[in-house]
N, C-alpha and C positions, 0 to 999 in steps of 0.2 A: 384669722387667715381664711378664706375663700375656698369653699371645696373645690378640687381636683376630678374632674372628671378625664378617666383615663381614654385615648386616642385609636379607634380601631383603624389596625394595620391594612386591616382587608376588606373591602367593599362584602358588608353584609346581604344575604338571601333568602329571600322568602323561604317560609316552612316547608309551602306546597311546591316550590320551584322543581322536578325530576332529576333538574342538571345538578343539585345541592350535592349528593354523592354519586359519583360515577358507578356506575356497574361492573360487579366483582366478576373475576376473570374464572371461564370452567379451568380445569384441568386441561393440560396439554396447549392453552390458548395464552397469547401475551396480552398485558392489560393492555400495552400500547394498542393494541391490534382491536380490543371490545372496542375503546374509546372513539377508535377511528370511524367504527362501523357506527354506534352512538351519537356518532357527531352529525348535525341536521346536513341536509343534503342540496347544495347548491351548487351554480356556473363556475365560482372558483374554489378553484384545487394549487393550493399551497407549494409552494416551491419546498417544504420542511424546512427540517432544521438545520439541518449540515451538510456542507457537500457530498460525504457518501452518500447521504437517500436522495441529493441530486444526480450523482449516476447511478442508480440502482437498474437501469436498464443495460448497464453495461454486464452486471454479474452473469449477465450468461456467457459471455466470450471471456470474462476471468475466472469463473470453473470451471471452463473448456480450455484454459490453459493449463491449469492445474492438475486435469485429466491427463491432459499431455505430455506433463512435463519431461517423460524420457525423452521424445520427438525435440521438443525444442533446447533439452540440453544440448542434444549432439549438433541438433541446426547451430547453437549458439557455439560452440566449441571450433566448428568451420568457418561460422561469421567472424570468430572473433581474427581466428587466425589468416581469413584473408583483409580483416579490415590491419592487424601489424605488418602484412605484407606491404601492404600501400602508404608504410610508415614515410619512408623518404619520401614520396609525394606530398603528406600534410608537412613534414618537414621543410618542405622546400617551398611550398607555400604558405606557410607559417597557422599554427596549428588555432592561433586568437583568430586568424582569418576563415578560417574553414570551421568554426566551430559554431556560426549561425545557421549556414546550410544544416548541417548533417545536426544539429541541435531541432533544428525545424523538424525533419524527418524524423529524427528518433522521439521526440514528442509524441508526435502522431504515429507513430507504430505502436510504442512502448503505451503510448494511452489507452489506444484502440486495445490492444491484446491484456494487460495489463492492471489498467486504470492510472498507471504514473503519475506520482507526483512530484518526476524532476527531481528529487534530494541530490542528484551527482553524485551517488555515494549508493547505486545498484547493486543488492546483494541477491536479485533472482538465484542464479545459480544455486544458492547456501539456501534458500526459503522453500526450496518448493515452487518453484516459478509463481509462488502467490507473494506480491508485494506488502512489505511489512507495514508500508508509510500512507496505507489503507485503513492502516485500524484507529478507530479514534482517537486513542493514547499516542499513535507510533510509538509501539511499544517494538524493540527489536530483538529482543533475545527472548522468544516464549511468551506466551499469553496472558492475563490478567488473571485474579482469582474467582471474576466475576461470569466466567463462559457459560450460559448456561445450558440444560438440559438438553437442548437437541439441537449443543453444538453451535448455536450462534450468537452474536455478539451484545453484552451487556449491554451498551450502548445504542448501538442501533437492532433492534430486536428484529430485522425482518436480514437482514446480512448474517450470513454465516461467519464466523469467527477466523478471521485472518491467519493466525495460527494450526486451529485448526486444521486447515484446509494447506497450509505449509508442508505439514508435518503429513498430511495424505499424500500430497504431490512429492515428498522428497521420500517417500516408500517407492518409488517408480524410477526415482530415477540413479544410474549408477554411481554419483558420488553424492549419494544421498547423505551422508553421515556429516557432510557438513552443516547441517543445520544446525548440531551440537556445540561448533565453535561458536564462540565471542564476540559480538557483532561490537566495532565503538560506537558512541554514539552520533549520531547525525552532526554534522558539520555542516552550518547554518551559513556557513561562505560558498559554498558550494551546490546552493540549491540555483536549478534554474541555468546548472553545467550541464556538459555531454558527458555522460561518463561513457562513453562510447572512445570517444576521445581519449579523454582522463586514466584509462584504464590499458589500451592501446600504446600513449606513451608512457605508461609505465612499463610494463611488458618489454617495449624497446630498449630501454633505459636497462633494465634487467639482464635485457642479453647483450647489449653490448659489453657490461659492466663480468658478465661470465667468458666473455669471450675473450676481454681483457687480461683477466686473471688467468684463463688458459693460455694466452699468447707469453704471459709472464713467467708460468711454470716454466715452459716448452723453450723460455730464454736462458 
């Protein structure tokens, strides 16, 4: 029988080659971050790896909402109740109809401020006005066990940690305690809704449905 010579997996390098082992990271530095400085230096710059370090130019207006989040609870608490005001209007023009405009606008608001990723299933309010479905994992109830040191995220090491930065912004804001509730998991039929909408007519559906039951007592 024929010796066997076994099959290397990985395109082998020179002895002298520099790039053979990457340089080890100081204290307080992420290895991502040597590698990046290590890596030779030309015209193109990478789009990376995941859509988060594709907006990463966005994290300053999403830890400036997270700063905020009292401000924008109570903004959101007015919005919400003038956007159920104008319920019979979506009602009467039919809420599948009306739900590509104000889907268009809430995109772009909710992106802009945000970084939204559309789930239709918006738990600002309970997070910390920092959205969960930012974090690599979308992870929804609490952080991974991977956070590290100074706060930011396993995954992407130059992003602060989702959670984290939840759990700062729901210290600010008065019904901050719900971030402790139960989130379900994402409902993957309902990404790329308005939960503007969604939420709106549920709201409706609630009061009429109390109103009823008071009209029934009182009968």
């Amino acid at each position: 029988m024929p010796d066997t010579q076994p099959i290397p997996t990985t395109a082998s390098v020179p002895a002298g080659d520099p790039q053979a082992t990457p340089p080890s990271a100081p204290p307080g530095v992420t290895q991502a971050t040597v590698v990046k400085k290590a890596a030779p230096k030309t015209d193109y710059k990478p789009s990376d790896v995941s859509p988060q370090r594709r907006v990463q130019r966005s994290f300053a207006v999403r830890l400036w909402s997270v700063r905020h989040s009292r401000l924008l609870e109570w903004f959101y608490a007015r919005f919400a109740d003038a956007f159920l005001m104008l319920h019979p209007l979506w009602k009467s023009i039919g809420y599948s109809r009306v739900e590509a405009p104000v889907k268009f606008i809430e995109k772009r608001v909710k992106g802009f401020m945000f970084d939204c990723r559309m789930c239709g299933q918006c738990v600002l309010s309970s997070t910390g006005m920092s959205c969960p479905m930012n974090c690599p994992k979308q992870l929804r109830n609490g952080p991974c066990g991977g956070v590290r040191a100074n706060g930011h995220c396993e995954v992407e090491p130059d992003m602060p940690c989702v959670w984290v930065k939840a759990w700062e912004g729901s210290r600010n804001m008065v019904h901050g305690d719900a971030i402790l509730n139960v989130q379900k998991p994402v409902d993957q039929s309902l990404r790329e809704t308005s939960a503007w909408l969604r939420v709106t007519a549920q709201a409706a559906a609630a009061k009429e449905a109390a109103r009823n039951a008071a009209n029934g007592a009182s009968a």
